[in-house]
N, C-alpha and C positions, 0 to 999 in steps of 0.2 A: 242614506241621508236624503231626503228629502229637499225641493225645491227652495221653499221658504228659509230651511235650514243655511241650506249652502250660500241662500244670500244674506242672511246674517252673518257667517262667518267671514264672507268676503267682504262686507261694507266693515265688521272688526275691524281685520286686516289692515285695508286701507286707511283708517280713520286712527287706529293705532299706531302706525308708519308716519300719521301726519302728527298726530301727538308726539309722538317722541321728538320728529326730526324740526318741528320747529320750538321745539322747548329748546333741544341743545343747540341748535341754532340760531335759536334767540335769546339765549346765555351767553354763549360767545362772543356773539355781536356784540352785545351791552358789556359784557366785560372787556373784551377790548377796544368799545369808543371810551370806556370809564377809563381806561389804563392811559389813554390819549389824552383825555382831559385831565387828568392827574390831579393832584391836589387841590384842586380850585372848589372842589365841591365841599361845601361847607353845613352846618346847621342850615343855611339859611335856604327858602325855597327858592329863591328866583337862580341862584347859582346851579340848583337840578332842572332848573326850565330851559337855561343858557344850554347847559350839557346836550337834553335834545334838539340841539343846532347840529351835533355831530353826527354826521350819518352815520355813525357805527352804532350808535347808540339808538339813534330815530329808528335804521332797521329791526336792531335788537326789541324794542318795544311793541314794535309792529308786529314783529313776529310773534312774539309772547303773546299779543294781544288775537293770532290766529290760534297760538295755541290753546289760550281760554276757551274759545269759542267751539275747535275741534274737541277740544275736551269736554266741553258740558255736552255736546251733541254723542260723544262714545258715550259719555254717565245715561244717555235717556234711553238707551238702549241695553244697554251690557252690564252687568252687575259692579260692584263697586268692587268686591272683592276679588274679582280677574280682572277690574281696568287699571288698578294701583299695580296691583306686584306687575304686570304687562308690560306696564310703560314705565316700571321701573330700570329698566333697559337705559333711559334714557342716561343716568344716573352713569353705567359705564361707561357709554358712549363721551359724556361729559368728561370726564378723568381720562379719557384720552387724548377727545382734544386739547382739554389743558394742558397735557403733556408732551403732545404734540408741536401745540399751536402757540400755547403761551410758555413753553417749558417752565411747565410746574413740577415742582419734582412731589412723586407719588411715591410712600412709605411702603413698605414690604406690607406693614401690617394692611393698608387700606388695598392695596392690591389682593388681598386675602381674603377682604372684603369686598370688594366686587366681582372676586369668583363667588360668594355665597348669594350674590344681588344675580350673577347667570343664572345658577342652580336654582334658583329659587323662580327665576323668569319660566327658563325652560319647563319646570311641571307643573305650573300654573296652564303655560302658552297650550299644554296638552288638555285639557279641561272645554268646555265650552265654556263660549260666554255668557249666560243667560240661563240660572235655574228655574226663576219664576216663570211661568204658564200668563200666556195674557198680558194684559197693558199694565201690569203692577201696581192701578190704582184701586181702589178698595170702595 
């Protein structure tokens, strides 16, 4: 593996670590400032303006809003079809916190379904990330 190579993989890596962990992280947050604010959130918008008063919530947005940003930076680099199934990790991760954190209770069947969201991470995760040759513009 070559020089250039290996720094691709390692800037993946990292940048897929930061995709995941502030999507579910910044799920979390928002779902449990939302759980806090409770029913008050209505149709109307100035009621979801109020909501980010709640710092569980302001994190949670902020985070998402890192996550955006980590995410369009992995897309300009790494193919779409190993950044989706990759960072679909996040997706398990998420159903545990909830399970965890917010005890959610998770179905046999949907735990059945996040072992095939593993399976499916893991032989992607083996693959590179990057078929195209060059800067993929035309």
């Amino acid at each position: 593996m070559d020089t250039r190579s290996a720094a691709l993989r390692l800037k993946t890596r990292v940048f897929t670590i930061l995709v995941v962990l502030s999507n579910v992280l910044g799920n979390f947050s928002l779902s449990w400032g939302l759980r806090r604010v409770g029913s008050l959130l209505s149709v109307s918008p100035l009621a979801y303006i109020e909501a980010l008063g709640n710092p569980w919530v302001a994190l949670g947005v902020s985070l998402l809003i890192l996550w955006l940003l980590s995410h369009m930076a992995l897309l300009s680099w790494a193919d779409l079809s190993y950044v989706l199934p990759v960072t679909s990790i996040g997706y398990v991760l998420a159903a545990v916190v909830g399970r965890v954190f917010l005890h959610e209770h998770i179905s046999t069947a949907r735990w059945a379904g996040i072992l095939l969201i593993v399976t499916g991470v893991a032989l992607v995760a083996r693959t590179a990330p990057r078929t195209a040759h060059g800067g993929g513009r035309r």
